[in-house]
N, CA, C and O atoms as a printed pandas DataFrame, in Angstrom:
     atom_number atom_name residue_name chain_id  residue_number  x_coord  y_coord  z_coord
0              1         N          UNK        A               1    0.840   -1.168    0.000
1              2        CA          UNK        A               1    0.000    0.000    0.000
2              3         C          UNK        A               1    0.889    1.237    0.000
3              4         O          UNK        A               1    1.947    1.264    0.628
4              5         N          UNK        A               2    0.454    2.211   -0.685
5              6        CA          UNK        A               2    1.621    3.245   -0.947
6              7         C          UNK        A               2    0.777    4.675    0.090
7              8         O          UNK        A               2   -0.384    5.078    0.153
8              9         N          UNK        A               3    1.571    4.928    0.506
9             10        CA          UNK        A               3    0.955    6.235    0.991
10            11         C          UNK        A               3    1.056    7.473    0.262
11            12         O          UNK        A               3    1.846    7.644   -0.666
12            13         N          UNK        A               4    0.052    8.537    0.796
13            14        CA          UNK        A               4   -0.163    9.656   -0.507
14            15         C          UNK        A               4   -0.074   10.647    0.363
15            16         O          UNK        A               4   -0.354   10.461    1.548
16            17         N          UNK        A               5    0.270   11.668   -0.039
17            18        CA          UNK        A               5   -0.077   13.463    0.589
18            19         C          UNK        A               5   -1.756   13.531    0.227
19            20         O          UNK        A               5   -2.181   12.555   -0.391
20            21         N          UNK        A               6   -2.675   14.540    0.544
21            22        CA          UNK        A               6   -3.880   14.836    0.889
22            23         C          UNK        A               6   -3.667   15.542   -0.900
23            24         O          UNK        A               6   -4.637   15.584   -1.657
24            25         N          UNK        A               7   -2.372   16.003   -1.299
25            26        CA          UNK        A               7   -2.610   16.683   -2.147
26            27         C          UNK        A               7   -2.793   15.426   -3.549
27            28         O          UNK        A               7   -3.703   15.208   -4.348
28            29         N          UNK        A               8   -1.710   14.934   -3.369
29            30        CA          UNK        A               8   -1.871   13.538   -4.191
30            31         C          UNK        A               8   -3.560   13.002   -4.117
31            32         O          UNK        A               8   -4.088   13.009   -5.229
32            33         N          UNK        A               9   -4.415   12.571   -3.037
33            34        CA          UNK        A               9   -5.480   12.091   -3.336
34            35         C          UNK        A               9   -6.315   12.962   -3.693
35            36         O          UNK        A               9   -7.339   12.640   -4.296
36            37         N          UNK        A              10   -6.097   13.903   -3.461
37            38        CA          UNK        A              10   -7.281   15.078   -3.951
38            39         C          UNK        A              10   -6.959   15.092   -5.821
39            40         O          UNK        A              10   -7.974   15.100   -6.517
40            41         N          UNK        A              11   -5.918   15.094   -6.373
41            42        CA          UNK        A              11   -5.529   15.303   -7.707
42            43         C          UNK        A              11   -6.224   13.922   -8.104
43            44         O          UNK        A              11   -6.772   13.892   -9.206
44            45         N          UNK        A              12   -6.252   12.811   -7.332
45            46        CA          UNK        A              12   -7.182   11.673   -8.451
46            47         C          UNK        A              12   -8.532   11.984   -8.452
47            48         O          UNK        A              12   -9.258   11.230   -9.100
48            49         N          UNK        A              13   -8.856   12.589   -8.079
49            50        CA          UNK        A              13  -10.677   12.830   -8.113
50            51         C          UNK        A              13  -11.196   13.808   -9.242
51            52         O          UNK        A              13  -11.364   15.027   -9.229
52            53         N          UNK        A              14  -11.405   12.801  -10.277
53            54        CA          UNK        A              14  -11.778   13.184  -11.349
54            55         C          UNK        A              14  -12.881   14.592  -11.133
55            56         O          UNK        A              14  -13.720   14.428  -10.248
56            57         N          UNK        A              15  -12.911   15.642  -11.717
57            58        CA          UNK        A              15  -13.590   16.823  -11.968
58            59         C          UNK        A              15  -15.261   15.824  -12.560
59            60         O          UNK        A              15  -15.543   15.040  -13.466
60            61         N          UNK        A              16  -16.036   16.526  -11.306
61            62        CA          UNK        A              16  -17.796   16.149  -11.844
62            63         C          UNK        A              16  -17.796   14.714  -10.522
63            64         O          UNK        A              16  -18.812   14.289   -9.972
64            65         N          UNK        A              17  -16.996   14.433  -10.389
65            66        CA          UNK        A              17  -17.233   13.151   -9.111
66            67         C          UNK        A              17  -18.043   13.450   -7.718
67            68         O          UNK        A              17  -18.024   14.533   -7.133
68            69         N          UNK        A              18  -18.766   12.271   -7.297
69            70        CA          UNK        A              18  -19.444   12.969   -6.197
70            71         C          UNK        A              18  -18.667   12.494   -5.522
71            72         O          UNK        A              18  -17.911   11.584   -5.865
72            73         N          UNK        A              19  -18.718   13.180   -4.109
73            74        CA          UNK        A              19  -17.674   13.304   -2.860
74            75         C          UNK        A              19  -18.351   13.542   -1.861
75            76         O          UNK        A              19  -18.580   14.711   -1.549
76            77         N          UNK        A              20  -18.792   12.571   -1.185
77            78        CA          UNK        A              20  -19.628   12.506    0.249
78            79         C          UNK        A              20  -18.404   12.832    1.690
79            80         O          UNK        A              20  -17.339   12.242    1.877
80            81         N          UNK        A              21  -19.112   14.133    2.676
81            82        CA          UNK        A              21  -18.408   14.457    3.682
82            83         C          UNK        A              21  -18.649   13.766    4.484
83            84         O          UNK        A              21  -19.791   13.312    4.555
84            85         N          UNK        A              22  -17.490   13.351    5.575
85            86        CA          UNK        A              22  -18.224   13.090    7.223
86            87         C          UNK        A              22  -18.555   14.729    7.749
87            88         O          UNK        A              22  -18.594   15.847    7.234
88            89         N          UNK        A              23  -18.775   14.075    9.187
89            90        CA          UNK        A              23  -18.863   14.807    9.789
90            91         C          UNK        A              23  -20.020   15.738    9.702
91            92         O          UNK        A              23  -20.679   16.013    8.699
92            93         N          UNK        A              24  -20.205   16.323   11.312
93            94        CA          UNK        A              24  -21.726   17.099   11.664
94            95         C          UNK        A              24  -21.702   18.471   11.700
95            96         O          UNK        A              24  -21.434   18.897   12.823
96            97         N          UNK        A              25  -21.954   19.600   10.576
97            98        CA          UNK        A              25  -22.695   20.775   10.486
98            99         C          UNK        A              25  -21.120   21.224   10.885
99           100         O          UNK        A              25  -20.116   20.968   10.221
100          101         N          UNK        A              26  -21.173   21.815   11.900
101          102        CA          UNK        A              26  -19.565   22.223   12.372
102          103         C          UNK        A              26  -18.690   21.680   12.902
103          104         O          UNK        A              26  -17.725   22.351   13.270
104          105         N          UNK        A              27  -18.724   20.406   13.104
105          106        CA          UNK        A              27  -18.215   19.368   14.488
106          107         C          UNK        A              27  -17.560   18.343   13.156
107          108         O          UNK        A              27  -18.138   17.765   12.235
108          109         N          UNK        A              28  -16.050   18.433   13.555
109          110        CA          UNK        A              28  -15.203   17.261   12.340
110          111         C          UNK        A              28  -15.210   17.609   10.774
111          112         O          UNK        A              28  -15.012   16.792    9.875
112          113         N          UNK        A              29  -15.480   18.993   10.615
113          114        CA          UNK        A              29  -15.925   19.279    9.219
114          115         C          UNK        A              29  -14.037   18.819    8.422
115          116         O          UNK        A              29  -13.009   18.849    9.100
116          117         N          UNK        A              30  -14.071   18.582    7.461
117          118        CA          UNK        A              30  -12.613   17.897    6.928
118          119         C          UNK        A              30  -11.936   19.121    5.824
119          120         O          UNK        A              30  -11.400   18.908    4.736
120          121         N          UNK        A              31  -12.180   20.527    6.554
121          122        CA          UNK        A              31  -11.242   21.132    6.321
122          123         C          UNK        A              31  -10.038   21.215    5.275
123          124         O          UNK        A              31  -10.174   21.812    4.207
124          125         N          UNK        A              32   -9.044   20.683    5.587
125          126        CA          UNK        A              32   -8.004   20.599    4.630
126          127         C          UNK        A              32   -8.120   19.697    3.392
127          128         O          UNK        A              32   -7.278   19.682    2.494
128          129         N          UNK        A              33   -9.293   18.904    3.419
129          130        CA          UNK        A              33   -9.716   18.431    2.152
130          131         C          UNK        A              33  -10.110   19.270    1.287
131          132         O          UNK        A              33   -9.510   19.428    0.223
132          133         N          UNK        A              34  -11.578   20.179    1.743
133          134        CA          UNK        A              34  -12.071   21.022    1.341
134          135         C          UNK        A              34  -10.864   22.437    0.586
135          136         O          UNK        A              34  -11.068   23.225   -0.337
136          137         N          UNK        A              35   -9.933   22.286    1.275
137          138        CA          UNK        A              35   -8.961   23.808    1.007
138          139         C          UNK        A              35   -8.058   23.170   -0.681
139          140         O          UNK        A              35   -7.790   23.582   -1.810
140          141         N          UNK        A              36   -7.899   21.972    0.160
141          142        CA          UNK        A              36   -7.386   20.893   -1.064
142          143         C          UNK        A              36   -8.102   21.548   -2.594
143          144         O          UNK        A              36   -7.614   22.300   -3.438
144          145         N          UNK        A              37   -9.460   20.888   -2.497
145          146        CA          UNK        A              37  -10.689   20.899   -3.547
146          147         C          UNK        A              37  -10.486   21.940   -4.090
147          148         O          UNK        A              37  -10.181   22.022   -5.280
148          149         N          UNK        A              38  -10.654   23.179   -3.105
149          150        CA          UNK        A              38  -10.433   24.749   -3.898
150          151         C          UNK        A              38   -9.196   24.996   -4.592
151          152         O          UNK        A              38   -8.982   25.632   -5.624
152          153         N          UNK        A              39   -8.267   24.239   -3.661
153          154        CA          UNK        A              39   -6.581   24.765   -4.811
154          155         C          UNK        A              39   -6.724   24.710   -6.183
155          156         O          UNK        A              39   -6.583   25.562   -7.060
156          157         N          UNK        A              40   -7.182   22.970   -6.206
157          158        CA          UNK        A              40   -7.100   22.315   -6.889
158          159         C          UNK        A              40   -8.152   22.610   -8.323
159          160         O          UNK        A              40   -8.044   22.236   -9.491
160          161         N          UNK        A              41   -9.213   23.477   -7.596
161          162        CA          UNK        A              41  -10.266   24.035   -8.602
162          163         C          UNK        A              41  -10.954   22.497   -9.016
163          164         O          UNK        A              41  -11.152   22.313  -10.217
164          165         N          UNK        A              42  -11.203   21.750   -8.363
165          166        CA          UNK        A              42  -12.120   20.660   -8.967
166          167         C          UNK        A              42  -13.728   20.798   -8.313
167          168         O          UNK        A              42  -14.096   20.910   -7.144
168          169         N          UNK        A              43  -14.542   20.733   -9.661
169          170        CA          UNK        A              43  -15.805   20.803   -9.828
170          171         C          UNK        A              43  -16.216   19.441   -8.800
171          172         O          UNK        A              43  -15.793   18.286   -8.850
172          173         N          UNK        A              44  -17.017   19.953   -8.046
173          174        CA          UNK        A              44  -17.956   17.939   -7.520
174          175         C          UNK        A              44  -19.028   18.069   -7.619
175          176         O          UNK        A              44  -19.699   19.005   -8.053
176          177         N          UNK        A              45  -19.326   16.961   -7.148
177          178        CA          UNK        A              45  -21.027   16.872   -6.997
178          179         C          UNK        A              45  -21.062   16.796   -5.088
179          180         O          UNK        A              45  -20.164   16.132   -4.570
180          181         N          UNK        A              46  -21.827   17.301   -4.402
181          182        CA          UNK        A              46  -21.809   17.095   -2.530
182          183         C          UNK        A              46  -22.665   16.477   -2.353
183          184         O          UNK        A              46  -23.843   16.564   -2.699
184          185         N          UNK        A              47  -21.841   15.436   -1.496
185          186        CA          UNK        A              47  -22.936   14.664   -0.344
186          187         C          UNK        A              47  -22.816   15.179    0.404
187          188         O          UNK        A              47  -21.752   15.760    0.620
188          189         N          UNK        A              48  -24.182   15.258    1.457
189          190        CA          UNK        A              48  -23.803   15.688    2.692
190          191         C          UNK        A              48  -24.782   16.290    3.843
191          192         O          UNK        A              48  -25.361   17.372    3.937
192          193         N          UNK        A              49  -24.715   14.931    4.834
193          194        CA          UNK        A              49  -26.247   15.559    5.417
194          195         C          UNK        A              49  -26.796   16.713    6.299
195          196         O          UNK        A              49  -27.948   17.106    6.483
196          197         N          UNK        A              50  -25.824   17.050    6.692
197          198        CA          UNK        A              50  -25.858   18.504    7.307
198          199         C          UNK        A              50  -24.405   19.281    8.068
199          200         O          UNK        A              50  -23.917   19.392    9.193
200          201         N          UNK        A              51  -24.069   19.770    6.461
201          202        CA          UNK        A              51  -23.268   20.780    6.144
202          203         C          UNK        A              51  -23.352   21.943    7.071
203          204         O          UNK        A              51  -24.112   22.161    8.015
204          205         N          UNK        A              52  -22.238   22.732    6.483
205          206        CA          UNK        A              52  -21.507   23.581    7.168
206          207         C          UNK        A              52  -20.750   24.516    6.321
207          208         O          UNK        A              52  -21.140   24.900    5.219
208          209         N          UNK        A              53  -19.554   24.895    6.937
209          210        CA          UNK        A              53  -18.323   25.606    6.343
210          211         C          UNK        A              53  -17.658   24.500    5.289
211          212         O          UNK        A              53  -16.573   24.912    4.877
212          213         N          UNK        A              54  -17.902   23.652    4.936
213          214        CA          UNK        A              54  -17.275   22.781    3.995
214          215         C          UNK        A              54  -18.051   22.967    2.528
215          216         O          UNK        A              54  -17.449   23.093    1.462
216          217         N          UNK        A              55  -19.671   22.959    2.696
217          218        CA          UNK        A              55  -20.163   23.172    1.887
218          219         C          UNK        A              55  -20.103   24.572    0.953
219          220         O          UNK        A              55  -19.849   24.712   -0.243
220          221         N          UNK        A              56  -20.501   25.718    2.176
221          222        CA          UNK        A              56  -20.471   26.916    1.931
222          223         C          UNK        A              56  -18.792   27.384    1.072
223          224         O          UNK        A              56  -18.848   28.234    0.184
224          225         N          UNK        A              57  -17.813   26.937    1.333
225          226        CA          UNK        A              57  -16.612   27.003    0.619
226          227         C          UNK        A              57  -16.651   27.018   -0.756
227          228         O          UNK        A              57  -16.398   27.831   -1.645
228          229         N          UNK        A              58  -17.089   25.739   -0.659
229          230        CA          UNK        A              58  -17.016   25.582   -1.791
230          231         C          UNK        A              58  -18.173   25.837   -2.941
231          232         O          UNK        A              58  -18.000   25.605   -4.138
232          233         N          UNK        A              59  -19.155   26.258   -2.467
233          234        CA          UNK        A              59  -20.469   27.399   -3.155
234          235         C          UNK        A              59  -19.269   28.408   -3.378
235          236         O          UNK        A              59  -19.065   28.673   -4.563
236          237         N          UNK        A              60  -18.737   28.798   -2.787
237          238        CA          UNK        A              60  -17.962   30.502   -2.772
238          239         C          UNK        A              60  -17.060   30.379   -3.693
239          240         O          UNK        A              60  -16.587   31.440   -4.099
240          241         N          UNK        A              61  -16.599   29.241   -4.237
241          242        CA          UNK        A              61  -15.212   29.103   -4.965
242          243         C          UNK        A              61  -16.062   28.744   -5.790
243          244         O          UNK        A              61  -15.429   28.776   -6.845
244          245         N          UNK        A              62  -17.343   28.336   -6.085
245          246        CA          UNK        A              62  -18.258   27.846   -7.508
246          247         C          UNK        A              62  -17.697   26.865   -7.597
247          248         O          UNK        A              62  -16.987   26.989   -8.595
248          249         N          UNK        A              63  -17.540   25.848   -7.143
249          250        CA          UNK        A              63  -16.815   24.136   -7.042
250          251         C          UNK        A              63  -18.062   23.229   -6.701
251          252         O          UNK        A              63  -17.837   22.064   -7.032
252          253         N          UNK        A              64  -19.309   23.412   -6.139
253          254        CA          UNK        A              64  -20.178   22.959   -5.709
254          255         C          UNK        A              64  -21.122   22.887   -6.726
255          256         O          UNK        A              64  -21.972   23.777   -6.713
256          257         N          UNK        A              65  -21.208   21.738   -7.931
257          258        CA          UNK        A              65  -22.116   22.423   -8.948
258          259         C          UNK        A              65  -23.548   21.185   -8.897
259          260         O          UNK        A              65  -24.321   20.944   -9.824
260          261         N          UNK        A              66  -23.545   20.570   -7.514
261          262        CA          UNK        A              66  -24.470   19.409   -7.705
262          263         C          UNK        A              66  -24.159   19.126   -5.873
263          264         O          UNK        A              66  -23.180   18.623   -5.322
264          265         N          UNK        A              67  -25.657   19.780   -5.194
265          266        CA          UNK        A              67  -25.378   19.335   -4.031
266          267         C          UNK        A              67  -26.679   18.123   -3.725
267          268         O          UNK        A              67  -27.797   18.148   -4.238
268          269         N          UNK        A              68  -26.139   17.069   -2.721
269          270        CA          UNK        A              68  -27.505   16.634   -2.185
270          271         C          UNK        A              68  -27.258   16.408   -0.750
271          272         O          UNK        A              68  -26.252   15.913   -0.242
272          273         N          UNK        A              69  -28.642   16.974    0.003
273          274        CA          UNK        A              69  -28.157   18.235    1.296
274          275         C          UNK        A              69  -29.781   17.700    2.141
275          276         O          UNK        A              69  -30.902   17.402    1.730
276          277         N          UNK        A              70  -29.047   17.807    3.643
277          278        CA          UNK        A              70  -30.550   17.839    4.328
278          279         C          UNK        A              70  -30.358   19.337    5.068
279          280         O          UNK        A              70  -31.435   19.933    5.068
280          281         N          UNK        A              71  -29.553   19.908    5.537
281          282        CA          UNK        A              71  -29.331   20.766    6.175
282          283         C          UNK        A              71  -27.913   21.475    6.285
283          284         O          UNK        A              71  -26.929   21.000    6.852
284          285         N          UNK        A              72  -27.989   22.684    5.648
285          286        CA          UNK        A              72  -26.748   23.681    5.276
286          287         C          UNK        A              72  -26.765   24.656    6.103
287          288         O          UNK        A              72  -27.487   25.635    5.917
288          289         N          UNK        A              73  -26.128   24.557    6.935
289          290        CA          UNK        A              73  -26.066   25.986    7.369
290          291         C          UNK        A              73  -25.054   26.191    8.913
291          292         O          UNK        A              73  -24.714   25.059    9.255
292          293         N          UNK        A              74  -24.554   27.146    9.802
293          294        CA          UNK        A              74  -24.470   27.260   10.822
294          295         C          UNK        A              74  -25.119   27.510   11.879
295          296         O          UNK        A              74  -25.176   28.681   12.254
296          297         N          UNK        A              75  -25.766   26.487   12.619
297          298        CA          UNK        A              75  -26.071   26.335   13.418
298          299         C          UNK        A              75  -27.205   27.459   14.247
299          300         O          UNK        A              75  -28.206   27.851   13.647
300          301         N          UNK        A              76  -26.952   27.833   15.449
301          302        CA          UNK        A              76  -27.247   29.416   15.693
302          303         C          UNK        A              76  -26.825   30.597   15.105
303          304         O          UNK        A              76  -27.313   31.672   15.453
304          305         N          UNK        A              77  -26.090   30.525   14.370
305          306        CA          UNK        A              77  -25.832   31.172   13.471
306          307         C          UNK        A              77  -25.955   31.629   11.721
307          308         O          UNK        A              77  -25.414   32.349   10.882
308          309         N          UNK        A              78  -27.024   30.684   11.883
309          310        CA          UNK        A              78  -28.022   30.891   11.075
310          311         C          UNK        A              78  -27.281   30.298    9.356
311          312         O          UNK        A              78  -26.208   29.695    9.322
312          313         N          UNK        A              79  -27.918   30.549    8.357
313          314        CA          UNK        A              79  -28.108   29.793    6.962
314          315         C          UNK        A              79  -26.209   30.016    6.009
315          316         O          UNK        A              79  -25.758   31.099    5.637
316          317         N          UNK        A              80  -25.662   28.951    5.894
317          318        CA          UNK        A              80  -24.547   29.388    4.942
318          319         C          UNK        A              80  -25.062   30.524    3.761
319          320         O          UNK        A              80  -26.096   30.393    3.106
320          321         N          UNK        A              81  -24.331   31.393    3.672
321          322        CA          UNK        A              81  -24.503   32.592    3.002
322          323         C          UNK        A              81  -24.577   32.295    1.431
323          324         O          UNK        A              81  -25.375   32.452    0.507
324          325         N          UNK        A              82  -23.241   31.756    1.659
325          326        CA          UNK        A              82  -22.732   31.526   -0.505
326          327         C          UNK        A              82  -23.745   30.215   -0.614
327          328         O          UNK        A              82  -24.500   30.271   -1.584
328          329         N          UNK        A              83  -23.888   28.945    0.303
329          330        CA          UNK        A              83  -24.533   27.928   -0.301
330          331         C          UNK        A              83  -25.977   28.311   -0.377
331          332         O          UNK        A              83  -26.646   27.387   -0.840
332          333         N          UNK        A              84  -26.851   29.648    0.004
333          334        CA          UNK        A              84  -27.640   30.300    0.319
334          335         C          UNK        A              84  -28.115   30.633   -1.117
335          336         O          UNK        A              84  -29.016   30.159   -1.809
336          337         N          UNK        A              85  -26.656   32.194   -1.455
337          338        CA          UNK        A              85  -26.372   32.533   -3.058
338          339         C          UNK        A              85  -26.619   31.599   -3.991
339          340         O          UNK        A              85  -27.390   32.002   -4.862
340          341         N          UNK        A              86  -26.185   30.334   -4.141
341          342        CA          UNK        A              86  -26.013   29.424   -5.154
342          343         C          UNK        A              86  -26.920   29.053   -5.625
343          344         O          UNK        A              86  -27.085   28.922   -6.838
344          345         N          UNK        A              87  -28.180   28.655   -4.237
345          346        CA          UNK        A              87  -29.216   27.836   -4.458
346          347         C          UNK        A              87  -30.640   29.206   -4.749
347          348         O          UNK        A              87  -31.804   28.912   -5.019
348          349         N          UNK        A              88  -30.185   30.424   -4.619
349          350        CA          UNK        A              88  -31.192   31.621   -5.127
350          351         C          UNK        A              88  -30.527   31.771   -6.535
351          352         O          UNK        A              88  -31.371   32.220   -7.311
352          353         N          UNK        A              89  -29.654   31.619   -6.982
353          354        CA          UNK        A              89  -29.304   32.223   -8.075
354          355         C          UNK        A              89  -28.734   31.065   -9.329
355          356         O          UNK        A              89  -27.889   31.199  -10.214
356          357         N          UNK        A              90  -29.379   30.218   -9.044
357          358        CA          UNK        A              90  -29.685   28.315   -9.754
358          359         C          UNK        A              90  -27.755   27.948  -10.190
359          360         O          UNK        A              90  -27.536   27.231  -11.166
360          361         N          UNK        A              91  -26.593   28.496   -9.397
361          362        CA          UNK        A              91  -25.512   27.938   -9.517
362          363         C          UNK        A              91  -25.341   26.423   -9.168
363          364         O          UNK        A              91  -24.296   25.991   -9.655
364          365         N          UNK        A              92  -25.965   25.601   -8.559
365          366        CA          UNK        A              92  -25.657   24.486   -7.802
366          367         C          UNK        A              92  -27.534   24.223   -8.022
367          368         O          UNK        A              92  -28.520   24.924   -7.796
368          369         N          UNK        A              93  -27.291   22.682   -8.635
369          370        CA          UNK        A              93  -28.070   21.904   -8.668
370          371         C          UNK        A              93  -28.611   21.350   -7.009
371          372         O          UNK        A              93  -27.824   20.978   -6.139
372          373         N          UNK        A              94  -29.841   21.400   -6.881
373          374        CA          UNK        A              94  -29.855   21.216   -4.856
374          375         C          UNK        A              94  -30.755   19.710   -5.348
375          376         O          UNK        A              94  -31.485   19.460   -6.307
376          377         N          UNK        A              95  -30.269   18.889   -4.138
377          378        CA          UNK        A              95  -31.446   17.727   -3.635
378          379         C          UNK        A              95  -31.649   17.454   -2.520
379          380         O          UNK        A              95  -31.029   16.600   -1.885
380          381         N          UNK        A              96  -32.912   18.415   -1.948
381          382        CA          UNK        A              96  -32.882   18.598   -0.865
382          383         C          UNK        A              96  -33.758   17.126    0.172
383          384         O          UNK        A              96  -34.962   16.874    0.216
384          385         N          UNK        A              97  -32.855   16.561    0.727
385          386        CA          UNK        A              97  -33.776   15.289    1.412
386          387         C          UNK        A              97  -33.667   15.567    2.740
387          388         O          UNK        A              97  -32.626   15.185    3.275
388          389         N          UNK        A              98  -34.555   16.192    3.484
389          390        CA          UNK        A              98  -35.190   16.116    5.389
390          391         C          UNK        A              98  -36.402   15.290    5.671
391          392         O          UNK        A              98  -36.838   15.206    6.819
């Protein structure tokens, strides 16, 4: 088994691939993947059942062109802004399942 940098596995993920997150709303969000995604400028499709700052990123960088979502947003702090933008202004395909 060969080991990889984060940057190495992020470069095999073909542009248009869906890419399901762990992790809860703000709690374990995977971060340096996500920063990865943006370097890297690759288009996905999101899984993800209740997003956060991972999602919203990548609405903001227009990388998010196919989400399927039960709940986006921060918390008490109310609705991700850009994944907000995206889904008023038909950038990102939504499938919304609650």
């Amino acid at each position: 088994m060969k080991v990889k940098t984060l940057s190495e596995a992020i470069a095999q993920i073909p542009a248009g691939s869906s890419v399901a997150f762990g992790g809860n709303t703000m709690h374990r969000v995977p971060v340096a993947a996500v920063k990865e995604l943006i370097v890297q400028q690759k288009t996905i499709r999101v899984i993800k059942s209740a997003g956060s700052l991972e999602v919203d990123a990548l609405c903001a960088a227009g990388l998010a062109q196919d989400i399927t979502f039960a709940y986006i947003g921060y918390e008490n702090f109310g609705l991700a802004p850009f994944f907000r933008r995206a889904a008023e202004q038909g950038k990102s395909i939504l499938h919304e399942h609650t």
